[in-house]
N, C-alpha and C positions, 0 to 999 in steps of 0.2 A: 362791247366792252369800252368803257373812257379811257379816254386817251393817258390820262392817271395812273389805271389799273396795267394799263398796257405796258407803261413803262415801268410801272414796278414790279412785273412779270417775267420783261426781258431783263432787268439788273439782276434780279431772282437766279433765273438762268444762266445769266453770264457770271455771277458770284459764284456759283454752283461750278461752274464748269470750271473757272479758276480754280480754287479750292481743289476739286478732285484732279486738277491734272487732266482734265477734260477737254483741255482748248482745241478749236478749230485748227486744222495745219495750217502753219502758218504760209504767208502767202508770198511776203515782200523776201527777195535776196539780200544776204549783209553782204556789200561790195565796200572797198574804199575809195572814198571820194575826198578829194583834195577843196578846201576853202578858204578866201584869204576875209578877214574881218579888219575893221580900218577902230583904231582907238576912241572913246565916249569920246576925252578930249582933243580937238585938236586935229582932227579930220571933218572932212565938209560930211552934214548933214544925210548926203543923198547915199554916202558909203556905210554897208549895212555894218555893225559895231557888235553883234548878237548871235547866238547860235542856238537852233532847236531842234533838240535830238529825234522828238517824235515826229518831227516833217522833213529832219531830214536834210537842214537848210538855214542859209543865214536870215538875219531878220534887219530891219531896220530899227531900232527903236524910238524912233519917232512915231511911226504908225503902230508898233504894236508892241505890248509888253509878254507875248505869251512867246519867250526863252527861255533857255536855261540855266544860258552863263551870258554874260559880256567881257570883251579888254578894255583894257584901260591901259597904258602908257604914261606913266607917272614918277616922275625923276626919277630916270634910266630904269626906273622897275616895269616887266611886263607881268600884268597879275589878269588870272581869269578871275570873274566874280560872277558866282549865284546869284541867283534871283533874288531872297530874300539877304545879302549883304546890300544891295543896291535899295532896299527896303519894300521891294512889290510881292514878296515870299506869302506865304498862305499862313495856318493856323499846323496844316499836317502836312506832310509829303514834299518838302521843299526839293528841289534840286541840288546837288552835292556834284565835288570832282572831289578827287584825289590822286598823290602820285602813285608811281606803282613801279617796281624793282623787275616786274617780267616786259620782257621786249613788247614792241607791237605785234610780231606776228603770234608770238606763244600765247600772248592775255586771249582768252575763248572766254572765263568764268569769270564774271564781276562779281567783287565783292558786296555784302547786304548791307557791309555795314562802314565805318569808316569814314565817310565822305565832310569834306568841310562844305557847309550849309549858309553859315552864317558871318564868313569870312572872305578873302581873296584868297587867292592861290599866284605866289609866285612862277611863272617858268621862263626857262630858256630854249632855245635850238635845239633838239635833242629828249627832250620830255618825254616821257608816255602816262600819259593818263587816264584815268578811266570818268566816264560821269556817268550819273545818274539824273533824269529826267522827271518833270513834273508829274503829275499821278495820271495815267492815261482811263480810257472810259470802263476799266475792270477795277480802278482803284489802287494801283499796285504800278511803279514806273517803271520807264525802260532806258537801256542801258548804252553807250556808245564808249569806245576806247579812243585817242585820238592823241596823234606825236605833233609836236611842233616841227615845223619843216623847215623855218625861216621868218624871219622878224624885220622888218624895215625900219629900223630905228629916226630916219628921216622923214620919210612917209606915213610911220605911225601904224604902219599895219603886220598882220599877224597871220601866216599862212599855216595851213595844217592838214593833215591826212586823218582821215574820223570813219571808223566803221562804226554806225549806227541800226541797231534792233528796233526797227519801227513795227515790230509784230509784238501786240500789246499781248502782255502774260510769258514772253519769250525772253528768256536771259540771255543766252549764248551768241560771244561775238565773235565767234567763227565761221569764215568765209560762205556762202552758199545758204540755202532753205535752210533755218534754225530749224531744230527738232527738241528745245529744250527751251 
């Protein structure tokens, strides 16, 4: 079979399997982990500015633009900004946050819909938010919650506790093996 065929066979499959609710169990734990991100403006280059929910980890954006959101620090505003506000967004599937009224530990369920895309997002010390991630290899994103912990307004940086669903087809940000 071509290598072609092959792979339209396994997307076949993995669409299928999506769709019916079919997914492999998944495999990765949602734990939280704490990350501190340093501002686009105004912090040295070498300090990663970027967050990516499907790996789980900060990014640089110098070397790479596959994130979901960035900080910026910008006359006294802390805003997170999606991919596509920063203008590197796609045609479908952008990544999105939003704020959210239920605490960090109660948020399990992200919402589908809601999310700003195409804009920043103001926060302060105290936030909970939820995001949503670029489109993973089922075509469908995955989801992380994440509080703001603390803000260095002198430093420029932006620290935060994130439990993230790196189990593509998987919603639930509840502690442990997701089953949903």
């Amino acid at each position: 079979m071509t290598s072609s065929r092959l792979l339209l066979v396994a997307l076949a499959l993995a669409t299928a399997a999506c769709a019916d609710d079919q997914l492999p169990d998944a495999f990765f734990d949602n734990s939280v982990e704490t990350f501190t991100i340093g501002s686009l403006h105004g912090t040295p280059v070498s300090m990663p500015s970027a967050y990516s929910i499907p790996e789980n980890r900060v990014i640089r954006t110098d070397q790479s633009s596959a994130f979901d959101f960035a900080y910026v620090r910008e006359g006294g505003r802390n805003l997170l900004v999606p991919l596509d506000a920063i203008g590197l967004g796609s045609r479908t599937g952008n990544p999105g946050i939003q704020h959210t009224n239920q605490g960090f530990e109660q948020l399990v369920n992200p919402p589908s819909d809601g999310y700003v895309t195409s804009d920043s997002v103001e926060v302060q010390v105290g936030d909970v938010l939820v995001a949503r991630s670029r489109l993973c290899y089922l075509g469908v994103p995955q989801y992380a919650k994440l509080q703001v912990t603390s803000i260095d307004p002198d430093g420029g940086t932006l620290t935060f506790d994130v439990v993230a669903n790196i189990n593509c087809g998987y919603r639930s940000l509840a502690l442990g093996i997701p089953r949903n």
